[in-house]
C-alpha positions as CSV (number, residue, x, y, z in Angstrom):
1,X,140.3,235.5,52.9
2,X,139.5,232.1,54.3
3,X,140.3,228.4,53.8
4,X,136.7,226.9,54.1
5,X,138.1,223.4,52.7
6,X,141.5,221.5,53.4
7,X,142.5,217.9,52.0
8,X,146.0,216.7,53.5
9,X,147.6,213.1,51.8
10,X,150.6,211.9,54.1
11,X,151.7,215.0,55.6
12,X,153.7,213.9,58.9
13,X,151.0,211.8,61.0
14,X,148.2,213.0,59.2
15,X,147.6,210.2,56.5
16,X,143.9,211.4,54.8
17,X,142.4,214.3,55.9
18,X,139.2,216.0,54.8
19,X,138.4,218.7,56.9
20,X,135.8,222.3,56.1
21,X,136.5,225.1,57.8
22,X,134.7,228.1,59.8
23,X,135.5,231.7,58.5
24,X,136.0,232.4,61.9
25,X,137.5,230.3,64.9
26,X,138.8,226.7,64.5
27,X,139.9,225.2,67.4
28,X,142.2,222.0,67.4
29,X,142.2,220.2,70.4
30,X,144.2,217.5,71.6
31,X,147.4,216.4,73.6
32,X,150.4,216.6,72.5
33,X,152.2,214.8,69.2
34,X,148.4,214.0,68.5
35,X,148.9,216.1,65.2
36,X,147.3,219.9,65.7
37,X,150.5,221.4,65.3
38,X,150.9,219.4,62.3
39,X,147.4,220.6,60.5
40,X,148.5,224.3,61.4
41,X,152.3,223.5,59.5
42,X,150.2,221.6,56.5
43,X,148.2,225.1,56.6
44,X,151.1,227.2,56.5
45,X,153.2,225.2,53.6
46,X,150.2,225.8,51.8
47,X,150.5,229.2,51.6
48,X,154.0,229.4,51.7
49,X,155.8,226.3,49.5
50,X,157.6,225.5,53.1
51,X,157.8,224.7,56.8
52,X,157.3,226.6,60.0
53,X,159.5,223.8,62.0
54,X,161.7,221.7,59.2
55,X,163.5,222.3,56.0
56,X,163.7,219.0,55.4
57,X,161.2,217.7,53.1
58,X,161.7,213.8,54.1
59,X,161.0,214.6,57.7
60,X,157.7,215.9,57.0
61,X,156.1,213.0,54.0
62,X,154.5,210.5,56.0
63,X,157.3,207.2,56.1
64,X,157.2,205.5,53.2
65,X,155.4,207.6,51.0
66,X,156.5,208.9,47.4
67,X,155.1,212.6,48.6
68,X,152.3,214.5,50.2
69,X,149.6,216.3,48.7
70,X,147.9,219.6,50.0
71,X,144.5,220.8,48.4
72,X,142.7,223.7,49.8
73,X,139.0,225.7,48.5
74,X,139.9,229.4,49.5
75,X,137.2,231.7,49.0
76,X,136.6,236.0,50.1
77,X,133.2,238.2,49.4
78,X,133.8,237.7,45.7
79,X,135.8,234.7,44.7
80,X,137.1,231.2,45.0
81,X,140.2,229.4,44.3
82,X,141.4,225.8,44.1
83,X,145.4,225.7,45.0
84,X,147.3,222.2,45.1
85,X,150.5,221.8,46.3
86,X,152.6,218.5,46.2
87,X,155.9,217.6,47.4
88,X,158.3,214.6,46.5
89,X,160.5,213.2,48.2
90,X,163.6,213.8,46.0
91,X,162.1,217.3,46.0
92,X,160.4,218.7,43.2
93,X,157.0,220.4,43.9
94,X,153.8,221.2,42.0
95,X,151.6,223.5,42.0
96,X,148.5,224.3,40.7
97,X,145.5,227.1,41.3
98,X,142.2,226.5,39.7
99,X,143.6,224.0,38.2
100,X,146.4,225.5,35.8
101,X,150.0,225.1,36.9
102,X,151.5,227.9,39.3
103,X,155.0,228.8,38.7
104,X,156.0,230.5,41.8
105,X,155.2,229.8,45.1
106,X,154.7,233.6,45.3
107,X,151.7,232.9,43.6
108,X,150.3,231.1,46.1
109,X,151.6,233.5,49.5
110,X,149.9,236.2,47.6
111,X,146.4,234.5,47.9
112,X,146.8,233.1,51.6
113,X,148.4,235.8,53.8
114,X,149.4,234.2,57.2
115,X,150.2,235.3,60.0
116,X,151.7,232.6,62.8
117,X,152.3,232.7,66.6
118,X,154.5,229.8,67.7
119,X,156.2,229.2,71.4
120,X,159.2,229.6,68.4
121,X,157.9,232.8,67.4
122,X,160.0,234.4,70.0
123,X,162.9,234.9,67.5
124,X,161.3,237.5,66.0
125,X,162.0,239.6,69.2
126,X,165.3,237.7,70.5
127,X,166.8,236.1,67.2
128,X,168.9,238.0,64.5
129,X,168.0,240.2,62.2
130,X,167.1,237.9,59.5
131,X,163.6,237.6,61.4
132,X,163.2,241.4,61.2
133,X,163.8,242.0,58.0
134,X,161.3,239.1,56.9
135,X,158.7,240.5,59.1
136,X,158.9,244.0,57.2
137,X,159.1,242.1,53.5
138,X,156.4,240.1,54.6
139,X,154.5,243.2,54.7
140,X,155.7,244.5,51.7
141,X,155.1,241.7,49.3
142,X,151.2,241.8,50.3
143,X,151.4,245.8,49.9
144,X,153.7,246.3,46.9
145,X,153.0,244.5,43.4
146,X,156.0,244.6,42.2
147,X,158.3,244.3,45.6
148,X,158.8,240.1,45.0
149,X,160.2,241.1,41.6
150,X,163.0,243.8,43.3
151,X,163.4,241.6,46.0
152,X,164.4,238.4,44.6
153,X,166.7,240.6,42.2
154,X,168.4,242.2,44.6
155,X,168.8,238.8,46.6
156,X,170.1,237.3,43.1
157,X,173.1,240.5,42.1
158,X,174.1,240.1,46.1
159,X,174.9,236.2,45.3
160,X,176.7,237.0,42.3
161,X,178.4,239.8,43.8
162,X,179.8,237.8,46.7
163,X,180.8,235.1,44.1
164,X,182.4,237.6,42.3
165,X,184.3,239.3,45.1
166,X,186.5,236.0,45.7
167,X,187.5,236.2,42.2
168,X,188.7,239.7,41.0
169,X,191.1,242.0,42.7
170,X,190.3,245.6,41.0
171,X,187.4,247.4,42.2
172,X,186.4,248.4,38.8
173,X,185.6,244.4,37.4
174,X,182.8,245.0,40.3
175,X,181.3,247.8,38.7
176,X,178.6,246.5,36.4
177,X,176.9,245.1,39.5
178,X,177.4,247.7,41.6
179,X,175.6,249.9,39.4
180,X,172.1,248.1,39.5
181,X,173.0,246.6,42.9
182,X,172.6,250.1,44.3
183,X,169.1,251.0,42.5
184,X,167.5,248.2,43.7
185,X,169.5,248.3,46.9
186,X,167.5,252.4,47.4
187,X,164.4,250.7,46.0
188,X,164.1,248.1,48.6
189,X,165.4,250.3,51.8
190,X,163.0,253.0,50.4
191,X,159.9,251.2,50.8
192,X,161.0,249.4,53.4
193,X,161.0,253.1,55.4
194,X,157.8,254.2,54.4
195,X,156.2,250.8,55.6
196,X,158.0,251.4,59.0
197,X,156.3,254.6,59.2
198,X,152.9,253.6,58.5
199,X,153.0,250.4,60.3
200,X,154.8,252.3,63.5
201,X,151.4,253.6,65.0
202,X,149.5,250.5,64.6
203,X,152.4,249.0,66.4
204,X,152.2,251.5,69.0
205,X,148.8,251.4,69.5
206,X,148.6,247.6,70.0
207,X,151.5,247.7,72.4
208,X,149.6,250.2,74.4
209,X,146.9,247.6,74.1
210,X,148.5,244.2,75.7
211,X,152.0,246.0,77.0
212,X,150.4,249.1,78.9
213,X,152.9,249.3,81.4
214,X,155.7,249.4,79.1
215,X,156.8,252.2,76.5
216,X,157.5,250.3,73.3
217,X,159.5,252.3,70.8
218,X,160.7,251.1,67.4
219,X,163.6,252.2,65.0
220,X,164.7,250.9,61.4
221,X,168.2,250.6,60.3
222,X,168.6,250.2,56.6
223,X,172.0,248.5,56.6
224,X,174.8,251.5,56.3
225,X,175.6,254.4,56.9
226,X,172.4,256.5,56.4
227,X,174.2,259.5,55.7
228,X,176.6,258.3,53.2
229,X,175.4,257.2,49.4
230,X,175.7,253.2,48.8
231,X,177.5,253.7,45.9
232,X,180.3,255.4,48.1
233,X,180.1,252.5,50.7
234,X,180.4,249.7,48.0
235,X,183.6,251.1,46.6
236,X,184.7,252.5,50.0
237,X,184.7,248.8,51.9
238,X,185.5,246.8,48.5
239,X,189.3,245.9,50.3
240,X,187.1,244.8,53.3
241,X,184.0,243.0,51.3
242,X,187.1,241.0,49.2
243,X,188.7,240.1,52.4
244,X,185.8,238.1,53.7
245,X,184.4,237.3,50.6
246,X,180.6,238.4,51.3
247,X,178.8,242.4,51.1
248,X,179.2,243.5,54.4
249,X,177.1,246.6,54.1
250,X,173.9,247.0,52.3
251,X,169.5,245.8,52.5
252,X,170.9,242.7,53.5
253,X,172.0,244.2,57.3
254,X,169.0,245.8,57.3
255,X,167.2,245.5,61.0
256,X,164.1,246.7,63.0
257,X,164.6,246.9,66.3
258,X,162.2,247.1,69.3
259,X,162.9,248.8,72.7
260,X,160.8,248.9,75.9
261,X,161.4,251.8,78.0
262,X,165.0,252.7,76.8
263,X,166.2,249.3,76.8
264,X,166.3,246.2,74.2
265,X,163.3,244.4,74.5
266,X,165.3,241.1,74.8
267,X,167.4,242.2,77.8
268,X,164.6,243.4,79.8
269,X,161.1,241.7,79.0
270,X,160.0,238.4,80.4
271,X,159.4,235.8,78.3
272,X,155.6,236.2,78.8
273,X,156.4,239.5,77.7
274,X,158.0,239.3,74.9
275,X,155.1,236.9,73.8
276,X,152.7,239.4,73.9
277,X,155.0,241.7,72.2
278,X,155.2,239.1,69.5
279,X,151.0,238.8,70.0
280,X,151.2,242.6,69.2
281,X,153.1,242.7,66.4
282,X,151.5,240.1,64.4
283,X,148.1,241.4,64.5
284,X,149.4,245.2,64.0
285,X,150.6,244.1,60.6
286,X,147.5,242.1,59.7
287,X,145.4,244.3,60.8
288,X,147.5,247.2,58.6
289,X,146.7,245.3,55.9
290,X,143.1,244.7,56.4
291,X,143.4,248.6,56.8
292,X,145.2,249.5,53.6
293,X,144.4,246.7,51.4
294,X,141.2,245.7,52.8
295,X,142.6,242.1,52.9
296,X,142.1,239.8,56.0
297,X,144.9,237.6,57.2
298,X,145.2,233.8,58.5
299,X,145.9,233.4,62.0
300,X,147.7,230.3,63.2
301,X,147.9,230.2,66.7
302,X,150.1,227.2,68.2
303,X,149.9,226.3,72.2
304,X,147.1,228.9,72.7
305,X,147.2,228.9,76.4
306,X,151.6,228.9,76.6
307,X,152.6,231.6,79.1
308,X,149.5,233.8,78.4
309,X,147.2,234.4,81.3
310,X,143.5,234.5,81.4
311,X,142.9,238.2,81.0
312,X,145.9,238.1,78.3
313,X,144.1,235.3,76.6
314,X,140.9,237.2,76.6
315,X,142.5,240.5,75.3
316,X,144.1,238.5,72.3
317,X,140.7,236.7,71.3
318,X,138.7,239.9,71.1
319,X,141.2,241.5,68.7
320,X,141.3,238.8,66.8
321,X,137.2,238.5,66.8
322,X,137.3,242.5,66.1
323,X,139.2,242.2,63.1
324,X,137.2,239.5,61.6
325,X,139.8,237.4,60.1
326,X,139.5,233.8,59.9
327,X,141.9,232.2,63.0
328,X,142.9,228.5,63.3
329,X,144.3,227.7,67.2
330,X,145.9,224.2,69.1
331,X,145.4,223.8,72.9
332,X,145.6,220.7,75.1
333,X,141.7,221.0,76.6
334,X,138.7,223.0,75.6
335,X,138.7,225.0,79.0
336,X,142.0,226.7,78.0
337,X,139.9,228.0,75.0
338,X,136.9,229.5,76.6
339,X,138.2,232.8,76.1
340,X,137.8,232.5,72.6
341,X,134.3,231.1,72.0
342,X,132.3,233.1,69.9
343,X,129.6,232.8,67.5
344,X,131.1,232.1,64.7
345,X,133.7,228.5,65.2
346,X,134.4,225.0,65.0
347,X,136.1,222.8,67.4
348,X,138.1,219.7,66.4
349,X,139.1,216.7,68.1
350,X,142.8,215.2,67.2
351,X,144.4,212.2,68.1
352,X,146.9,210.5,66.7
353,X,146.2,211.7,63.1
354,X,143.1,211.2,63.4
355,X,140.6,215.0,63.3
356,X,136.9,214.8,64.2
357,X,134.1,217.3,64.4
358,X,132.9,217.7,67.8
């Protein structure tokens, strides 16, 4: 999968924007606030009906504009797609893919898998387990057809359920959502287990790859008691879950946690560390998927050169050119790039907005 066409209207600094892509490497190069990061977050919204850096939607329409338009030409071996996206200021968005209206923004992550590194992509590593547990679903939602649908129900009973809980005082009024609440609760942690344990080599392998003097082991927790039934926890804690008004237990604690040698990764890796870590992780998964569902990911790569050093640099570019997926990376200067030249890219100039050719 590859964008080989992008059209940006009033997105940040970027005011008109007409820009065709290689399959392979595209460089953007420039210093900073001259924009690249803001072509790889009109990139990622794209494929994902949001930001990388802000949730609000007025921060990112160019000042005084109604909204900003995204249009993209997306194309594999066998087919092409048109996808729109538009966003308004009081904000509504529309969508559209080969020109009929899209519904769900799903719609659109399932034809642009992405995979971002960011200075900010630390969090995966050192932030709660929020970032974890998207990491995993991430995965899942490009493996499983019907996981978004499970998912987003789940998400929806725990909303009512916590609305509930601040309203009722007998265990039994709880019932009726407890009873799907804990299908879908096994559903979820289910496949979330088995994609830990295919995804766990690949993991391993990379790590042995840009981490060899470390031993990186990982572990999934599924959010209680693994040897006790959620039905039994739900009714078990329902004192404690009314008291603070909110599930304690349940998919939604769920974490996946990472250890070098023994120890949390956080508490004993550098930051340069945990960036390659990070590095690791990202193209494990992609690269999973390429392997099982013979789909290629987007790489976004932000501040290319940021606490990587040369031989690091050089390792991540030849993954990336092994696995053949298309790969779109910012830097201040060309020279901090020269690890990655190969065959097959583009290099683009961007100042204030403005993106040329070179």
């Amino acid at each position: 999968m590859a964008i080989s066409r992008l059209l940006i209207e009033h997105f940040r600094n970027l005011s008109a924007v007409d820009l065709e892509f290689d399959p392979g490497f595209n460089f953007l190069v420039g210093n900073n606030g001259s924009g690249k990061t803001s072509l790889l977050e009109a990139i990622f919204y794209l494929g994902h009906g949001r930001s990388f850096k802000s949730a609000v939607t007025n921060r990112i329409i160019s000042y005084d504009q109604p909204h900003f338009t995204l249009h993209g030409k997306i194309q594999d071996k066998q087919h092409q797609w048109s996808i729109g996206l538009q966003k308004l200021r009081q904000g509504s968005t529309l969508m559209k893919i080969n020109g009929e209206d899209a519904k769900k923004i799903s719609d659109l992550a399932h034809l642009l898998p992405m995979q971002i590194i960011t200075p900010e992509g630390l969090t995966l590593l050192n932030g709660g387990p929020s970032y974890r547990r998207a990491f995993l679903d991430w995965g899942l939602f490009h493996h499983h057809q019907g996981f978004y649908r499970v998912w987003s129900n789940l998400n929806r009973l725990l909303k009512q359920r916590n609305a509930a809980l601040q309203q009722i005082n007998d265990y039994s009024q709880l019932l009726i959502w407890d009873i799907e609440l804990v299908d879908l609760a096994n559903q979820v942690t289910k496949w979330r287990k088995k994609y830990v344990e295919t995804l766990k080599p690949e993991i391993e392998k990379m790590c042995q790859l840009f981490l060899p003097e470390l031993e990186i082991s990982v572990s999934f927790s599924q959010g209680w008691d693994r040897n006790t039934d959620y039905t039994t926890i739900l009714q078990t804690n329902f004192e404690r879950d009314r008291s603070v008004g909110y599930t304690f237990s349940g998919p939604q604690k769920a974490d996946f946690k990472f250890k070098a040698n023994g120890l949390p990764v956080e508490d004993v890796l550098s930051r340069g560390q945990l960036k390659l870590l990070m590095c690791a992780l990202r193209l494990a998964q992609g690269e999973h998927l390429m392997q099982e569902k013979e789909r290629h990911c987007i790489f976004l790569i932000d501040d290319f050169a940021s606490e990587l050093d040369q031989y690091k640099r050089a390792l991540l570019a030849e993954r990336l050119q092994q696995n053949g997926s298309q790969v779109f990376v910012t830097a201040i200067t060309q020279e901090q790039l020269q690890e990655m030249r190969s065959k097959n890219n583009r290099t683009f100039s961007v100042k204030q907005g403005d993106i040329q050719v070179i």
